[in-house]
VOGU-3710 file (C-alpha; in Angstrom, 3 decimals, decimal comma):
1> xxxxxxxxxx> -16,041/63,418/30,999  -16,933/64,551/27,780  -19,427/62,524/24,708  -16,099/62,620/22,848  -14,219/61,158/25,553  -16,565/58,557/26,251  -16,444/56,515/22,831  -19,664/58,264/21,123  -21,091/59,330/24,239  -22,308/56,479/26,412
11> xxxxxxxxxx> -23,991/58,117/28,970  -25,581/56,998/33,005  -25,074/53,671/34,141  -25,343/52,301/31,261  -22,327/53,168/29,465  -19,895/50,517/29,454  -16,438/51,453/30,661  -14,795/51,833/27,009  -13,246/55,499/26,345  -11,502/56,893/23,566
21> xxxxxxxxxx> -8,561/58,054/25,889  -9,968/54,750/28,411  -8,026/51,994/30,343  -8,475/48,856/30,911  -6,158/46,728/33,830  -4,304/43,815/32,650  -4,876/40,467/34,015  -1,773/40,494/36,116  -1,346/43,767/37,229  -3,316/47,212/37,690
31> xxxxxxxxxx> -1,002/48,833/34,196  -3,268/50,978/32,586  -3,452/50,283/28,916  -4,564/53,150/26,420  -6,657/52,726/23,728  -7,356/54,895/20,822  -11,265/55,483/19,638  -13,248/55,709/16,297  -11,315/58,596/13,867  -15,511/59,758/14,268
41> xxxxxxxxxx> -15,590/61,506/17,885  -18,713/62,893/17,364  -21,366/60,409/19,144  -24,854/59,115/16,883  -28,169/61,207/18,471  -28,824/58,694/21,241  -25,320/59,514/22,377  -24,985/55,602/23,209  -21,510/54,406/23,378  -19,800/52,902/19,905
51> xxxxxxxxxx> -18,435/50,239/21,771  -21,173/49,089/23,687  -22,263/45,965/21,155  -20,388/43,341/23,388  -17,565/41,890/20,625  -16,535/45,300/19,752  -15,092/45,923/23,010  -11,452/46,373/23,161  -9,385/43,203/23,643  -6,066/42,969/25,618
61> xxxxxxxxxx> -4,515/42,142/22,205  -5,953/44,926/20,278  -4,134/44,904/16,952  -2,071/47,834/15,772  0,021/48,552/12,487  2,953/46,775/13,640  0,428/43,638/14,539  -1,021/43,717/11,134  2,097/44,189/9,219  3,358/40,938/11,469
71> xxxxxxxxxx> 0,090/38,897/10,744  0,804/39,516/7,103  3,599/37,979/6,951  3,034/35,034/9,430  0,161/34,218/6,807  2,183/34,053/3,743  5,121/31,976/5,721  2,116/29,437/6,960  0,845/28,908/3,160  4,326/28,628/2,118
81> xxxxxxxxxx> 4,945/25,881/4,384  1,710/24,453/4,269  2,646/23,773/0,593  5,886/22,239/1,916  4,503/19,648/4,395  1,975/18,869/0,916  4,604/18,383/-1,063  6,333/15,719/1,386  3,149/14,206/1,978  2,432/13,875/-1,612
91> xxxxxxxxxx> 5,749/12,813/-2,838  5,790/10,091/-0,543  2,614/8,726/-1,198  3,458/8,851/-4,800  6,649/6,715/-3,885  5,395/3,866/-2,178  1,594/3,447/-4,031  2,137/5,251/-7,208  -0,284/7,674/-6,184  -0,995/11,046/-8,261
101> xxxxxxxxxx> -4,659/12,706/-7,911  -7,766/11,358/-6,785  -8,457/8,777/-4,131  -5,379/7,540/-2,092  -7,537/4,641/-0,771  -7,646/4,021/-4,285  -3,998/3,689/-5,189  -3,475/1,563/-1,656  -6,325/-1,078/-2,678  -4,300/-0,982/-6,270
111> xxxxxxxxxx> -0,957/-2,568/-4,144  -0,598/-6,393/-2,638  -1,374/-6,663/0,496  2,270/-7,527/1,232  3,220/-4,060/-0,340  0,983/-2,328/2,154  2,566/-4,000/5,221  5,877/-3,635/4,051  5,180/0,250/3,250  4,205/0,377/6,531
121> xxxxxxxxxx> 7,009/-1,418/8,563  9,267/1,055/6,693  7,261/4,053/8,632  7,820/2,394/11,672  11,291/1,797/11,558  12,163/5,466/10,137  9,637/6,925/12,559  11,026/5,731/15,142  14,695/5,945/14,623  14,137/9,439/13,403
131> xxxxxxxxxx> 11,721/10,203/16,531  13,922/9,018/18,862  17,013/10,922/17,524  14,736/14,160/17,673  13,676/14,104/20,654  17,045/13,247/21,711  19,204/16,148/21,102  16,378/18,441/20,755  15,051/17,484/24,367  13,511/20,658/26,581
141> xxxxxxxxxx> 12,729/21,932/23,032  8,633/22,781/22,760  6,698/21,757/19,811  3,381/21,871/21,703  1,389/25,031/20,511  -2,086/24,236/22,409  0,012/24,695/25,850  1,890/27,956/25,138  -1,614/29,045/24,071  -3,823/28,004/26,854
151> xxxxxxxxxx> -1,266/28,167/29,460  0,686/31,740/28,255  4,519/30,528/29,155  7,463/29,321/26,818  8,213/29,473/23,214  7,827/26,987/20,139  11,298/25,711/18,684  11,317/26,368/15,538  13,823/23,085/14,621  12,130/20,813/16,472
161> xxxxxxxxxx> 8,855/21,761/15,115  10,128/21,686/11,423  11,489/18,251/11,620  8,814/16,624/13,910  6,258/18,781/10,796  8,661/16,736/8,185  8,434/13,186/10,237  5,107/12,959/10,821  4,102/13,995/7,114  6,251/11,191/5,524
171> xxxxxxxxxx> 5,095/8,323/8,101  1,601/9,639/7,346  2,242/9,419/3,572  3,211/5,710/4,110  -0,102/5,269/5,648  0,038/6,258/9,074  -3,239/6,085/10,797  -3,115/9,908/12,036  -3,867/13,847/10,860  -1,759/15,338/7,988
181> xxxxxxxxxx> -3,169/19,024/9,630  -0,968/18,844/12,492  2,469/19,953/10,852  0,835/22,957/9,134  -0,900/23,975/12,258  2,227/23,528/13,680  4,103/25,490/11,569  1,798/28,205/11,545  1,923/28,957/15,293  5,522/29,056/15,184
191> xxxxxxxxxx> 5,578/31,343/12,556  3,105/33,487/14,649  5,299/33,135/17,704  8,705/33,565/15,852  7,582/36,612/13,855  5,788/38,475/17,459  8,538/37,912/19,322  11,081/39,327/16,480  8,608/42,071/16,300  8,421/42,351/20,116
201> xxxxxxxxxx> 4,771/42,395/20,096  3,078/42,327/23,860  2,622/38,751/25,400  -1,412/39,196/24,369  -0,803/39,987/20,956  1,595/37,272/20,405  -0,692/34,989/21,594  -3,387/35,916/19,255  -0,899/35,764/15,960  -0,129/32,094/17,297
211> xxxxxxxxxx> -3,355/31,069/17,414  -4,121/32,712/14,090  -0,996/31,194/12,402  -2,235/27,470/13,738  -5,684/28,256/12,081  -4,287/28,944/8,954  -2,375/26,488/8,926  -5,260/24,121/8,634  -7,372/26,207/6,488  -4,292/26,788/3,830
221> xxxxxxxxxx> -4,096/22,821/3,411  -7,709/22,024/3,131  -8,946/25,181/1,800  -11,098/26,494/4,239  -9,905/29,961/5,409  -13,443/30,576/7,243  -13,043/27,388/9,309  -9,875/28,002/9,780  -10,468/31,044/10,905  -13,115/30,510/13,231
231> xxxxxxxxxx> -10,817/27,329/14,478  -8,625/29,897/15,540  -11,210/32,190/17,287  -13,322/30,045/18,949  -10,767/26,801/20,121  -7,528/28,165/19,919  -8,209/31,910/21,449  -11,605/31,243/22,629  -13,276/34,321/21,374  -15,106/35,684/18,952
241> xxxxxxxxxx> -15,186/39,334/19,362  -14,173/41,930/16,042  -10,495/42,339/17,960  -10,126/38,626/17,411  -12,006/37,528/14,517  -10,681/39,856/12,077  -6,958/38,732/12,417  -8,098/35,339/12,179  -10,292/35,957/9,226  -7,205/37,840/7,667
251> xxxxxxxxxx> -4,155/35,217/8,397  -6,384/32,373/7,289  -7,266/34,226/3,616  -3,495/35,192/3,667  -2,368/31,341/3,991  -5,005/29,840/1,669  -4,637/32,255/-1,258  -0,300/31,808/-0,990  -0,817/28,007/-0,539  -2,819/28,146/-3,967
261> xxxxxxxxxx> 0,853/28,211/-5,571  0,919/24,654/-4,880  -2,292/23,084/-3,925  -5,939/23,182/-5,627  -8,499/26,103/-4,897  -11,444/23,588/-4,572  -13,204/21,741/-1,800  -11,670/18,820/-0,321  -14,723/16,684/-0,638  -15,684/16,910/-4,750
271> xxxxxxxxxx> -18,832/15,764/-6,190  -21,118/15,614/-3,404  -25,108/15,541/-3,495  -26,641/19,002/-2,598  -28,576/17,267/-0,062  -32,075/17,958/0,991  -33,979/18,380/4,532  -35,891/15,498/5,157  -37,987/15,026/8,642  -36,031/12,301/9,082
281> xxxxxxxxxx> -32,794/13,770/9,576  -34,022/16,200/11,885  -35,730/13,506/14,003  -32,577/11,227/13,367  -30,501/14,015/14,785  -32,627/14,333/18,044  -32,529/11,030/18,967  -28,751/10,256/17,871  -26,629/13,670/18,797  -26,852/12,691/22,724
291> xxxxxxxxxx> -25,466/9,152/21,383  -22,658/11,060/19,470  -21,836/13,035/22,206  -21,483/10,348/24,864  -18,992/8,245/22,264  -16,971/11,583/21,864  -16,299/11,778/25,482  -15,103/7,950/25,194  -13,059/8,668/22,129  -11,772/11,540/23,731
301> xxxxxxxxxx> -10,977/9,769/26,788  -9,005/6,928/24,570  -6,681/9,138/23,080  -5,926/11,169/26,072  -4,914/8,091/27,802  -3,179/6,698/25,084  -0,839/10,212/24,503  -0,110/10,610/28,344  1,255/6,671/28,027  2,722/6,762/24,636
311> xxxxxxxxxx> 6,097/5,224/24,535  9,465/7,435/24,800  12,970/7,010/25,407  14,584/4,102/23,635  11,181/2,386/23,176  9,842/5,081/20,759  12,668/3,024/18,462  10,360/-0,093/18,483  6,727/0,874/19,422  6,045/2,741/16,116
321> xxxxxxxxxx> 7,308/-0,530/14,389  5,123/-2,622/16,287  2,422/-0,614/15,819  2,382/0,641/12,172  2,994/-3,312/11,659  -0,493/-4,267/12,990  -1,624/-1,339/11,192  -0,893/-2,499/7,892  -1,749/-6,214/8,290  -5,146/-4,825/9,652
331> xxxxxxxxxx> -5,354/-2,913/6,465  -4,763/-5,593/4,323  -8,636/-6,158/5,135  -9,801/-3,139/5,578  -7,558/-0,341/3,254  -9,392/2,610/4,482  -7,694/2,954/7,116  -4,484/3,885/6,016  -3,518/7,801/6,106  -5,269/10,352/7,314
341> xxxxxxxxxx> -8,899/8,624/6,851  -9,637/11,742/4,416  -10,596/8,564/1,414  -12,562/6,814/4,187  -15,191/9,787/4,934  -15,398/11,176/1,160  -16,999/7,471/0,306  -19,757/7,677/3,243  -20,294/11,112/2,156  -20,904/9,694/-1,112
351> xxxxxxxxxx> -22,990/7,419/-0,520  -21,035/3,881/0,028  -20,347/1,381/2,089  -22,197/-1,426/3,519  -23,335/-0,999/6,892  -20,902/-3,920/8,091  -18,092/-2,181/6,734  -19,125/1,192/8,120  -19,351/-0,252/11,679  -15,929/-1,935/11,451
361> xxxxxxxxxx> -14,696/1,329/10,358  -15,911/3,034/13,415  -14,631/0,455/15,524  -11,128/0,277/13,846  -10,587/3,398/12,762  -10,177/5,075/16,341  -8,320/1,442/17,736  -5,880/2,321/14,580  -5,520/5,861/15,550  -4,983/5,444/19,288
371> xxxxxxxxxx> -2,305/2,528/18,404  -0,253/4,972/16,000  -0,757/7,459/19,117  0,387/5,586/21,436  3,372/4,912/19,904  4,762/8,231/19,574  4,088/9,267/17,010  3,489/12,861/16,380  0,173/13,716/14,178  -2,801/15,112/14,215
381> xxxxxxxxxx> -6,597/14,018/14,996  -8,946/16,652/12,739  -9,409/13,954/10,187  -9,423/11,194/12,240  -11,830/12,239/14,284  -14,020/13,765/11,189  -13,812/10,124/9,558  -15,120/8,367/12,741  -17,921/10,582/12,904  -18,480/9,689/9,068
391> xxxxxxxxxx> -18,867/6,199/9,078  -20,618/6,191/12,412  -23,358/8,866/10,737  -23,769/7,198/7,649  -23,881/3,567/9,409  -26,839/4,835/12,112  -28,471/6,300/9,305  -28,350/3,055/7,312  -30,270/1,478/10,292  -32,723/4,215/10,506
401> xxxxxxxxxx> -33,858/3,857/6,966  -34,747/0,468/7,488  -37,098/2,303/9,424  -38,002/5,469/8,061  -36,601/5,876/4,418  -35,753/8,909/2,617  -32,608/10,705/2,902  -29,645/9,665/1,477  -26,627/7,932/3,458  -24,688/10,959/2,566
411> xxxxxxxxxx> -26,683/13,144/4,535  -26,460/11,016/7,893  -22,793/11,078/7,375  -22,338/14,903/6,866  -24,803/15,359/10,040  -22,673/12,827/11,932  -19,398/14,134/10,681  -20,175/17,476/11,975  -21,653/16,105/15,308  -18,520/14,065/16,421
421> xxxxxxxxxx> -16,591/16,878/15,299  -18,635/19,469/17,476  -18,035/17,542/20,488  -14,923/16,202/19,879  -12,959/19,945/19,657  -15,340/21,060/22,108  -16,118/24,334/18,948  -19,504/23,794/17,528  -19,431/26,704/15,471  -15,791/26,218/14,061
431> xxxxxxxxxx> -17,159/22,528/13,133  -20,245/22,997/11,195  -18,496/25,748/9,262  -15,504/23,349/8,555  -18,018/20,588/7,077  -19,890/22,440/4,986  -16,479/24,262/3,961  -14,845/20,997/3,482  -17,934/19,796/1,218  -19,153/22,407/-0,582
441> xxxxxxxxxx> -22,722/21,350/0,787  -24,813/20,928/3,359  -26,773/24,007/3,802  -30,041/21,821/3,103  -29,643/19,897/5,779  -28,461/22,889/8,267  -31,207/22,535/10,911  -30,663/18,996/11,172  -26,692/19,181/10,980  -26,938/22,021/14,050
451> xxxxxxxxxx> -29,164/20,130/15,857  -27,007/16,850/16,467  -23,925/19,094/16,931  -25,681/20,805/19,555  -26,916/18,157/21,299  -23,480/15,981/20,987  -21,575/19,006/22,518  -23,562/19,947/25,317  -24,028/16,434/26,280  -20,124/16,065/26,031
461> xxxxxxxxxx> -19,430/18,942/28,220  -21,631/18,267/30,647  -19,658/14,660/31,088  -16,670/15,353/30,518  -15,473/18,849/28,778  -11,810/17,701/27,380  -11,611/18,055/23,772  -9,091/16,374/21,292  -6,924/19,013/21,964  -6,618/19,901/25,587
471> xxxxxxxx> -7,197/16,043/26,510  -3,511/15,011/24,996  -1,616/17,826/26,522  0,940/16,858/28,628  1,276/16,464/32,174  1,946/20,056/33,963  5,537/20,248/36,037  5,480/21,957/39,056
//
């Protein structure tokens, strides 16, 4: 075989087995696969192989023309409708608290607390009426994106996904205790999986424009196309080599910069500290990421149990009643933990909050979450999950000062935030990249950020391994 055939001329043993005319077997079956090489035959002096730095080997879903023309469009359609589920969510918080910009906790603590109960006994009775007519005359219908991509088999429905996007959005903007990201993600992968199969793209490449239309999904509605993107990569594809990362990168820019029609171009978290390394954190983050990591495995655990038992049938009519009931009267007390819990982490990251309050929000926040959960309801768990680490960073950090004063509350809760967050999704990388995306900040305190999400997600895979997302899928029928 000739340099030019051989990618730039690997040569020996050496070479890895990437050609510019080479083949590469499919998972399933011994099909040879062609690839083309570098528009540059000719091979550098050492006559070492282009391909031979590890993530620029060919993937099975190597993109082509008709891939990126697809990806281009599955990125605008994801912004669009990322605006759309924003503009439900929006409205309807403007309905029943009168809210426009700023803090929705705000606008909740500005209502009786009779208002808040009733605002939420009205999402449980819609919720559930509506949920149980869904899933109804939609039944055998998928809406669960994680499976097709993790498991390879059936197709999204596009109805049952739109309405179940609409749903959860408007119970959420009532105060629902769960994520707004989940109908956008949503919506995204079944744009990626409508558009590859109308392109009849191969059953690799499709899979890759799903899992880059869920990631951009959540980076068009919180502005953070390189989380997103790396969300995508590393959780939802689970790699980061050049074949991957550049669609991702792509679909996720795509998304954002369409969903600017509607929504702002600035970080979700505004007027943060640019905090400073302290020895403190970083000692703060040895001792506590282990801790973080062995409550993510029981958080994890919670809502895994709670979404294999959630309620269906006829009792999805009732349950979400029940539950968004004992939501609100529990928020009467403690308004932060209505919505998403977006309100709940921006004032820890800010500085506030007692450290009595910021334990009961740890303890309530995931009870809340689970409950909503558990009822049927369909939502997401990104913010949730981000909030809980929050409050439990900036309440540990609270105690150490006592201790060892210094850094700022803020800080703890940014370092914790990106710890339960690590561990949680099981995607260190995608979640220090989404805090400090989210934020705007956090690069001073790097080390000590890395550190605790390091710690907190090797300590949660060694227990246990589930993440948010693979822990609530459902049950597998043989």
């Amino acid at each position: 075989m000739t340099a030019s055939e051989n990618l730039h001329g690997g040569v020996g043993d050496s070479a890895p087995d990437n050609n510019t005319h080479g083949t590469r077997e499919s998972n399933n079956s011994s099909t040879v696969r062609h690839r083309k090489g570098p528009l540059i035959s000719t091979p550098v002096p050492s006559k070492r192989s282009a391909l031979e730095q590890p993530n620029t080997r060919p993937d099975l879903a190597e993109p082509n023309l008709k891939f990126w023309l697809a990806l281009v469009v599955v990125g605008v359609a994801t912004g669009i409708f990322g605006d759309l589920m924003m503009v439900v969510l929006f409205g309807v918080q403007h309905i029943a608290y009168n809210y426009h910009t700023g803090s929705f906790q705000r606008a909740v603590e500005h209502v009786s607390g009779l208002h808040r109960v009733v605002a939420l006994m009205i999402a449980g009775v819609f919720g559930g009426v509506a949920w149980y007519l869904l899933r109804k005359f939609t039944k055998g219908e998928s809406t669960e994106a994680d499976n097709i991509l993790w498991l390879g088999k059936g197709q999204l429905s596009f109805r049952r996904s739109f309405l179940t996007s609409i749903i959860s959005e408007i119970v959420i903007g009532l105060g629902a205790s769960i994520g707004r990201e989940a109908a956008p993600k949503l919506m995204g992968a079944v744009s990626g999986d409508y558009v590859a199969r109308w392109t009849k793209l191969t059953p690799h490449q499709r899979r890759l424009l799903i899992a880059c239309g869920a990631g951009a999904g959540l980076a068009a509605v919180y502005n953070v196309p390189l989380g997103g993107a790396l969300f995508a990569a590393e959780l939802l594809y689970g790699s980061l080599s050049i074949s991957v990362v550049l669609p991702a990168l792509a679909t996720s820019v795509i998304a954002t910069v369409t969903a600017w029609i509607y929504l702002p171009n600035h970080a979700t978290y505004l007027g943060l500290a640019n905090f400073h390394f302290e020895t403190s954190q970083l000692v703060w983050a040895v001792v506590v990421g282990p801790i973080f990591g062995v409550l993510s495995v029981a958080y994890v655990r919670m809502m895994a149990w709670v979404s294999h038992y959630r309620m269906g049938g006829k009792k999805i009519i009732a349950a979400p009643f029940i539950a968004f009931t004992i939501l609100g009267i529990i928020g009467v007390r403690y308004p932060q933990l209505f919505g998403n819990g977006k309100d709940m982490a921006h004032t820890v990251f800010l500085g506030g909050g007692t450290l009595t309050l910021l334990l009961a929000l740890f303890a309530l926040k995931p009870l809340v979450t689970a409950l909503c959960v558990g009822s049927g309801a369909s939502g997401g768990l990104f913010t949730p999950t981000l909030s809980t680490g929050a409050v439990l960073g900036g309440a540990l950090g609270l105690i150490w000062s006592m201790f060892w004063p210094g850094a700022s509350t803020g800080s703890y809760a940014l370092i914790g935030a990106a710890a339960i967050m690590g561990s949680g999704m099981q995607a260190p990388f995608a979640a220090i990249v989404l805090v400090l995306e989210l934020t705007h900040t956090g690069f001073g305190i790097i080390v000590p950020l890395m550190v605790a999400t390091i710690l907190a997600t090797l300590v949660a895979k060694t227990i246990d391994g589930y993440s948010i997302y693979s822990a609530r899928l459902p049950e597998i029928e043989y």
